[in-house]
N, C-alpha and C positions, 0 to 999 in steps of 0.2 A: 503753858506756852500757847501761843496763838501760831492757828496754820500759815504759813505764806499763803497767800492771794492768787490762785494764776493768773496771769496775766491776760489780758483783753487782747482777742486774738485780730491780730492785725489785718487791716484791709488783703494783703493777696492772701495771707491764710481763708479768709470770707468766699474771697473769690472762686479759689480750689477747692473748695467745701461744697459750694455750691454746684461746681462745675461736675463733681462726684455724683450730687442730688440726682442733676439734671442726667449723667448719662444712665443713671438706674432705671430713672423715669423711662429713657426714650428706649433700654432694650423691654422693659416690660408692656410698654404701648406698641412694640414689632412683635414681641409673645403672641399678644391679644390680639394682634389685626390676621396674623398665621391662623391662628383659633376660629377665629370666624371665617376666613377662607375655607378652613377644612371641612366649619359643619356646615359649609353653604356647598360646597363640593360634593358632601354625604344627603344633605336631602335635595340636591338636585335633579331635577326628573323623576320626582315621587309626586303624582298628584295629590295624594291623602294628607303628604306631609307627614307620614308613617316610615321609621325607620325602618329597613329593612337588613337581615345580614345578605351579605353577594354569596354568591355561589360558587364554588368551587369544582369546578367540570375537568374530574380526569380522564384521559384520553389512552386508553391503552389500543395495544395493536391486538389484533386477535393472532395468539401461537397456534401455529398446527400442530395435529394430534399425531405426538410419537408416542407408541407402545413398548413395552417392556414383557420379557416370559420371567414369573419362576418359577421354576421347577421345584416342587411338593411331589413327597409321599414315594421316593427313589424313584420317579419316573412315572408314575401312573396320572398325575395331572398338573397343568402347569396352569397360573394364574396369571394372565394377561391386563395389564394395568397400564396407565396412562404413565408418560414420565414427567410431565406435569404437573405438581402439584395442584394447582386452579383448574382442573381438568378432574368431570366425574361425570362416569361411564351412566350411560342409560341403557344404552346395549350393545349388542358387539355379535355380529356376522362373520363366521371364519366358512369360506368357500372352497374348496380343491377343486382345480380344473377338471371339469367333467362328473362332477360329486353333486350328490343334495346340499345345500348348505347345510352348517351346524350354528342352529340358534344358542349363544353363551350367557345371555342375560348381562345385566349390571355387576354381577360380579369376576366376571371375564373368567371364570374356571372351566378351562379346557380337560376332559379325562381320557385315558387312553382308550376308553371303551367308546367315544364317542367318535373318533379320528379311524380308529382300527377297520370298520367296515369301508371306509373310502377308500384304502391304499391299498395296492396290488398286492394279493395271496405271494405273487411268484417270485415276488422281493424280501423274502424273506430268510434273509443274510445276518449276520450279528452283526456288522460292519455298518455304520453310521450312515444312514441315508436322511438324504431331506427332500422337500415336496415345496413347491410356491405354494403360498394360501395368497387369498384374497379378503384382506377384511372391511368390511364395512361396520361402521361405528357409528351412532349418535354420542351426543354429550355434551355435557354442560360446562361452559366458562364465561362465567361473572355473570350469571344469572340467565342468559342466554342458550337456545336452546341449537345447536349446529352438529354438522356434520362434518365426517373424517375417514380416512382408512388410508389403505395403500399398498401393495405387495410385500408381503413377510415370507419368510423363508422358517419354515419347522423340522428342526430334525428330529431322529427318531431310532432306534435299532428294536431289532426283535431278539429277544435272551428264551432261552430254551432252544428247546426239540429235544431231538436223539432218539432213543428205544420207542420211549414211553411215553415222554413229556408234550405237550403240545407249547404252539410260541407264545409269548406277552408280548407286547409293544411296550416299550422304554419310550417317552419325551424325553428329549435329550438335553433341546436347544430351542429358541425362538428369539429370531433377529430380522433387522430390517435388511431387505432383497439389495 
């Protein structure tokens, strides 16, 4: 058997056909003229005519340096750390009114053997006492080399005496004033 023939497709069919052609044509010639807009946008004000990537400039604020105590070893020394994470210690100054200061290093480890000769013999109470410090801090944040500190407040008690025994000094506590 033979196929039917389709039939010859009528003039408005031609027309609609073509009119489909045309608007293909004219969204891929709006593609192409966007395209060139972009790469004339992209090497615009490059003399070399050398693509360059742009630059991405974050803008952060600089945080001030808060510290933190913890307390190690039941009270014999407390490790003084930034509460920053982006924040690392170069050194750290801890001052008591009228004291030599106590240089702490990068690692901020306070001992009670180091505090013990600054504080008054005649305070020596088992009852929780505390003292302003003063500390001064360099350190580093986002590569940057700055400075920090501020009044802290550190407590403290002294455990023993009696007959025999003589006192130790407890760290108790380390907070901001």
């Amino acid at each position: 058997m033979t196929e039917p023939r389709p039939s010859e497709p009528t003039a408005a069919e031609r027309k609609a056909r073509r009119r489909m052609i045309n608007l293909g044509e004219a969204v891929a010639i709006g593609a192409l003229i966007l395209s060139a807009l972009g790469l004339w946008n992209g090497w615009r004000g490059h003399d070399d005519g050398k693509l360059r990537p742009s630059t991405v400039v974050e803008q952060k604020t600089a945080v001030p340096l808060a510290l933190r105590g913890r307390i190690e070893d039941g009270g014999k020394a407390i490790t003084i750390s930034p509460v920053d994470p982006s924040h690392a210690l170069d050194s750290l100054t801890l001052t008591i009114a009228g004291k030599s200061p106590i240089e702490l290093g990068s690692d901020g480890k306070l001992t009670n053997s180091a505090v013990e000769p600054a504080l008054e013999a005649s305070t020596k109470s088992k009852q929780i006492s505390t003292v302003p410090v003063m500390i001064a801090a360099r350190y580093i944040e986002a590569g940057v080399d700055r400075r920090g500190g501020g009044t802290y407040r550190l407590s403290y008690r002294w455990d023993g005496g009696g007959l025999f025994g003589g006192h130790s000094l407890r760290l108790v506590g380390f907070s901001r004033r």
